[in-house]
C-alpha positions as CSV (number, residue, x, y, z in Angstrom):
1,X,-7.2,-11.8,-17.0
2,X,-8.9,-14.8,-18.3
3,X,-10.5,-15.6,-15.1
4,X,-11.6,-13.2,-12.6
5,X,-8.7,-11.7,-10.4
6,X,-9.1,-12.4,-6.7
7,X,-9.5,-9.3,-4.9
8,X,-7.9,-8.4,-1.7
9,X,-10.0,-6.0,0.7
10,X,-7.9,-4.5,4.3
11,X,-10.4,-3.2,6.8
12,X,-13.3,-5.4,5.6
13,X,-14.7,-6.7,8.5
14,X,-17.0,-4.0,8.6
15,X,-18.3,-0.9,6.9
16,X,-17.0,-0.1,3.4
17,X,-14.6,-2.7,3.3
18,X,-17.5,-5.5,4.4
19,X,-19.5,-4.0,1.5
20,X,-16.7,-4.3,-1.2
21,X,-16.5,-7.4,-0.2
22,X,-20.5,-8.4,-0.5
23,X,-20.4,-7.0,-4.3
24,X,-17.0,-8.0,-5.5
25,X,-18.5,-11.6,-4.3
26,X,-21.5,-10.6,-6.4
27,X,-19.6,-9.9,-9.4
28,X,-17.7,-14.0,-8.8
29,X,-14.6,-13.0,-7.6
30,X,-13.1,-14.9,-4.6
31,X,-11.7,-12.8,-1.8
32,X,-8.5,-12.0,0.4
33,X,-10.3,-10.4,3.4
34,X,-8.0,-8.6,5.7
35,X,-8.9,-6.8,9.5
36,X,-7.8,-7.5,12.9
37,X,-11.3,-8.9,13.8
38,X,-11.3,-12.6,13.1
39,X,-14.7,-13.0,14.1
40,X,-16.3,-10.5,12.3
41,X,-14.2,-11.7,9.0
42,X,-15.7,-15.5,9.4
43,X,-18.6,-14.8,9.7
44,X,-18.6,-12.6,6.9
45,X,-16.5,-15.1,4.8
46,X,-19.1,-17.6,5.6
47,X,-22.1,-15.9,4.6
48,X,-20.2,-15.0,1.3
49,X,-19.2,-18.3,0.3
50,X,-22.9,-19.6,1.0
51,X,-24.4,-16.4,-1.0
52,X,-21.7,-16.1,-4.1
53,X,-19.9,-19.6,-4.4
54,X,-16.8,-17.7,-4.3
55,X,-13.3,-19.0,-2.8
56,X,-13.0,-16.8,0.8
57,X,-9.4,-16.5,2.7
58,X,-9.2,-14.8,6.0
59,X,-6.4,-12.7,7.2
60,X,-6.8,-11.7,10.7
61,X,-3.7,-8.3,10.5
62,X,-3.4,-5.0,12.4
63,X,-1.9,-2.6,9.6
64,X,0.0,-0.5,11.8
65,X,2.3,-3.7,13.5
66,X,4.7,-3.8,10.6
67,X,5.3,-8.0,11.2
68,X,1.1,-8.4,10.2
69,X,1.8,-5.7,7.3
70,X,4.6,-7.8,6.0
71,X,2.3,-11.0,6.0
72,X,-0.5,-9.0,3.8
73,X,2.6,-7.7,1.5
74,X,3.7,-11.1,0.9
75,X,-0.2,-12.0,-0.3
76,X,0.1,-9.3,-2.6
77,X,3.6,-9.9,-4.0
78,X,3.3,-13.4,-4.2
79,X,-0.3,-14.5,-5.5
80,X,-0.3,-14.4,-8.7
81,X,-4.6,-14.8,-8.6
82,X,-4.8,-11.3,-6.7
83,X,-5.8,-8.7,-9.5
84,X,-7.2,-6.0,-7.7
85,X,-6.6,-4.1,-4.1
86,X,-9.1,-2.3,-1.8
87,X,-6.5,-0.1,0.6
88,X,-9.8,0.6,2.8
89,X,-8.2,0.2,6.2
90,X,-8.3,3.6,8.1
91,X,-9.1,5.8,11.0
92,X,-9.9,9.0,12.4
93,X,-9.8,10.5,16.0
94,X,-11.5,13.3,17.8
95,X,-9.9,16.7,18.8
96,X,-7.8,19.5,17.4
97,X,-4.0,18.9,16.6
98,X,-2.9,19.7,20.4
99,X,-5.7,17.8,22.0
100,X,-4.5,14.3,20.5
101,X,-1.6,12.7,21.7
102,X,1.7,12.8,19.4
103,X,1.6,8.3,19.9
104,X,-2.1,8.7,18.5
105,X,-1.3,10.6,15.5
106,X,1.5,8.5,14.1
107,X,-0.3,5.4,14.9
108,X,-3.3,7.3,12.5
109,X,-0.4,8.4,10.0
110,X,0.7,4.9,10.3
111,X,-2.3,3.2,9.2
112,X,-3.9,5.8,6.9
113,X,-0.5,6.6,5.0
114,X,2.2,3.8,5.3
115,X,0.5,0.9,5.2
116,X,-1.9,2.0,2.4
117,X,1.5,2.8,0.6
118,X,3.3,-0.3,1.5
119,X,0.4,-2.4,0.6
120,X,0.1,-0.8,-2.9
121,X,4.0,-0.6,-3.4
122,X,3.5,-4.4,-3.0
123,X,1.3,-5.2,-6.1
124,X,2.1,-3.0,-8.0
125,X,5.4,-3.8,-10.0
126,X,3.7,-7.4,-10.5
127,X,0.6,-5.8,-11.9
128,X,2.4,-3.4,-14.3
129,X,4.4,-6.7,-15.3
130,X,1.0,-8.1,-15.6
131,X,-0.2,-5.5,-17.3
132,X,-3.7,-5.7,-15.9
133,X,-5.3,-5.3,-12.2
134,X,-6.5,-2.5,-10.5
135,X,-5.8,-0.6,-7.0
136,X,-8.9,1.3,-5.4
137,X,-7.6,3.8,-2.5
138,X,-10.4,5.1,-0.2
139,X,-9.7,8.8,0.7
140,X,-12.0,11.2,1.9
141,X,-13.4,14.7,0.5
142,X,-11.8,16.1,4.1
143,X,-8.1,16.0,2.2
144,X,-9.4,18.4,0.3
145,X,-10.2,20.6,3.0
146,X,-8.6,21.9,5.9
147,X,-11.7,23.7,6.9
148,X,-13.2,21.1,8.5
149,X,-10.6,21.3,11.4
150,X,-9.4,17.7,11.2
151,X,-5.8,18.5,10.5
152,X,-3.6,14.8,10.8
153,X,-7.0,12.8,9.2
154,X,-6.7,15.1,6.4
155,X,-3.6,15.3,5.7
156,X,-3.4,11.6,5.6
157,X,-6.4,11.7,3.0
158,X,-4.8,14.0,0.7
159,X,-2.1,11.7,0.6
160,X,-3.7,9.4,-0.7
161,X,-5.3,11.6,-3.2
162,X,-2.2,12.4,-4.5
163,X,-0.5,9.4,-4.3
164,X,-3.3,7.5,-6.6
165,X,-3.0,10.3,-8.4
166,X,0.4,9.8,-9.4
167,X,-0.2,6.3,-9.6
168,X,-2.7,6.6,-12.5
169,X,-0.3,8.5,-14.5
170,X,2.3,6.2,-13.9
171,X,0.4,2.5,-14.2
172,X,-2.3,3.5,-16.2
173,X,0.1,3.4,-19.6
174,X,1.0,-0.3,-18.4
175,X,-2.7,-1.7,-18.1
176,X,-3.1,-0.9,-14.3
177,X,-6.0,1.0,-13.4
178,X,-5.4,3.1,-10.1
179,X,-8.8,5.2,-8.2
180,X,-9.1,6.6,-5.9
181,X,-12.7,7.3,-3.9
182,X,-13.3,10.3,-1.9
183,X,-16.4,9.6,0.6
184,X,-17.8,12.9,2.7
185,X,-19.4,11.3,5.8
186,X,-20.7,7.6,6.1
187,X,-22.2,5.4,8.0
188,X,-19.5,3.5,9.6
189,X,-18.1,2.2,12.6
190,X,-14.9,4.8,12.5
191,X,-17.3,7.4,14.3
192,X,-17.8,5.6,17.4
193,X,-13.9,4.3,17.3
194,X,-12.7,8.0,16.6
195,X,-14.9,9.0,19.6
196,X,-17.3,11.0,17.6
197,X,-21.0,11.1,18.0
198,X,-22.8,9.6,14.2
199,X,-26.0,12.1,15.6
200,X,-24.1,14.8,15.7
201,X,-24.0,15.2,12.2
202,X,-26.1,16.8,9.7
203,X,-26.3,14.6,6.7
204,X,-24.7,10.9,6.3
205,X,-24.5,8.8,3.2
206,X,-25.5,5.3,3.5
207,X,-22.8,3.1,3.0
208,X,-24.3,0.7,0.6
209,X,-24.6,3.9,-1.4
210,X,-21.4,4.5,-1.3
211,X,-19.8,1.7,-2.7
212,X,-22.1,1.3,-5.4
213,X,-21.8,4.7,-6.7
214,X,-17.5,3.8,-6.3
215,X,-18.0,0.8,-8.5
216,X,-20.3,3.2,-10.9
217,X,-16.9,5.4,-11.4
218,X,-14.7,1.5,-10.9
219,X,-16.1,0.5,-14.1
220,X,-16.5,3.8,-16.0
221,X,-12.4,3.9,-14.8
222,X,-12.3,6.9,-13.5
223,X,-9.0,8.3,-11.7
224,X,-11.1,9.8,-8.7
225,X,-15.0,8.9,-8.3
226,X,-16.6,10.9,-5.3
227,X,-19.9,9.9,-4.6
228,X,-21.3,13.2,-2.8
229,X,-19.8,15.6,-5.0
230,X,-23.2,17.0,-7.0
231,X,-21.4,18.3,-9.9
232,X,-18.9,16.3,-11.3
233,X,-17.7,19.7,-12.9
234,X,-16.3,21.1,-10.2
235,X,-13.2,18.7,-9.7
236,X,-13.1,19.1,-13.5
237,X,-12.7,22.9,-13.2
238,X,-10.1,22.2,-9.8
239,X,-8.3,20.1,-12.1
240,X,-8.4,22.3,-15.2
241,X,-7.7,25.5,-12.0
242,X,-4.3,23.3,-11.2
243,X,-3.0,22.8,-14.7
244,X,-3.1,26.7,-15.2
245,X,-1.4,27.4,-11.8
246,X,1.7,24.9,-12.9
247,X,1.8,26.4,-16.0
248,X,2.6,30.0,-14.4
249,X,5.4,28.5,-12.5
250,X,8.9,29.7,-13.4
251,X,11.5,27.7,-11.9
252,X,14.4,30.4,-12.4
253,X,12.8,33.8,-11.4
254,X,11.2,35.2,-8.5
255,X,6.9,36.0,-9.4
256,X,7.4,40.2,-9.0
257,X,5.1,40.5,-6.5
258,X,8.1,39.2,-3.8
259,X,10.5,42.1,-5.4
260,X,8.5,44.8,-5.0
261,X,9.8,46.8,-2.2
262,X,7.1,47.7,0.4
């Protein structure tokens, strides 16, 4: 793009999403900011704007009522100056699987999974037509492990993992440069809305941190950046571990250890 894209940023009223916003502003590009906290977003629009200089436009949206999604889709398939999407919107909630209620867990599936995917599925085909912008989706380093007893939040995290994933090998031959970021635990307001107790835990990365060390792997392009993760060999090795699994996958014959005969 000639001029820098605009960027549009969902859950960016506060947290991660409030701090995308502060360095994308940085870097000159004018912002969509998206989150069902007008307040908060003006307030933060208006500090921008006096900071950066940028060109700031507020939509107040709650991701999981599908009429407020539709308006943000429109944003995205419409405006042409929108080059690059934060899906940063998400939740989590306390308790093990049969502690939470089934209305609380789709309303979590519907806002971690189907509106990231909507949202994404929005831009996309006029990005690749483009062929330039970018899509940043913010997972989490619990999709990759069930250990850590939050089974829905998860799941909907490794969703997203796979879904940029796929996205990268898709886009990325048509200019479009798909991440994904996979935080461990941060400083953010979704501990006190999931009912969880920040003190509680152990070790907690700043989230200023965090989204600098994202836009570290944002402009080295990397497919999946995560910022706690020591040894950036490891997901090499889990990725190289992967490829050899597939590669031992016959669809036609049954592996012999399922013939045997106990």
């Amino acid at each position: 793009m000639t001029t820098r894209p605009t960027v549009l940023i969902t859950g960016a009223s506060t947290g991660i999403g409030a701090v995308y916003a502060q360095r994308f502003a940085q870097r000159g590009h004018d912002l969509v900011l998206v989150a069902r906290d007008r307040s908060r977003l003006e307030t933060l629009a208006a500090k921008l704007r006096g900071e950066h200089n940028v060109a700031i436009e507020v939509l107040q949206a709650d991701l999981t009522q599908l009429s407020d999604l539709h308006t943000v889709e429109a944003h995205l398939r419409d405006d042409a100056r929108i080059g690059i999407l934060v899906n940063n919107a998400g939740a989590a909630q306390s308790g093990t699987f049969i502690e939470q209620s089934t209305d609380s867990v789709a309303q979590l599936v519907a806002l971690n999974t189907t509106a990231l995917v909507r949202l994404a599925s929005a831009i996309a085909p006029r990005l690749a037509k483009a062929g330039e912008g970018a899509i940043i989706n913010i997972g989490s380093v619990v999709g990759l492990a069930p250990e850590f007893g939050m089974s829905v939040y998860g799941a909907t995290k490794a969703f997203v993992l796979f879904l940029s994933q796929g996205l990268s090998l898709e886009l990325s031959p048509q200019g479009v440069y798909v991440q994904a970021v996979l935080p461990a635990a941060t400083r953010t307001e979704i501990w006190d809305r999931a009912g969880i107790d920040i003190n509680t835990l152990s070790e907690i990365m700043e989230v200023d941190d965090l989204v600098d060390a994202a836009l570290v792997g944002f402009d080295r392009r990397e497919p999946v950046t995560i910022p706690p993760l020591q040894e950036g060999e490891r997901w090499d090795a889990l990725q190289t571990a992967r490829q050899g699994l597939l590669s031992q996958i016959r669809q036609s014959d049954v592996a012999q250890r399922y013939l045997t005969q106990v």
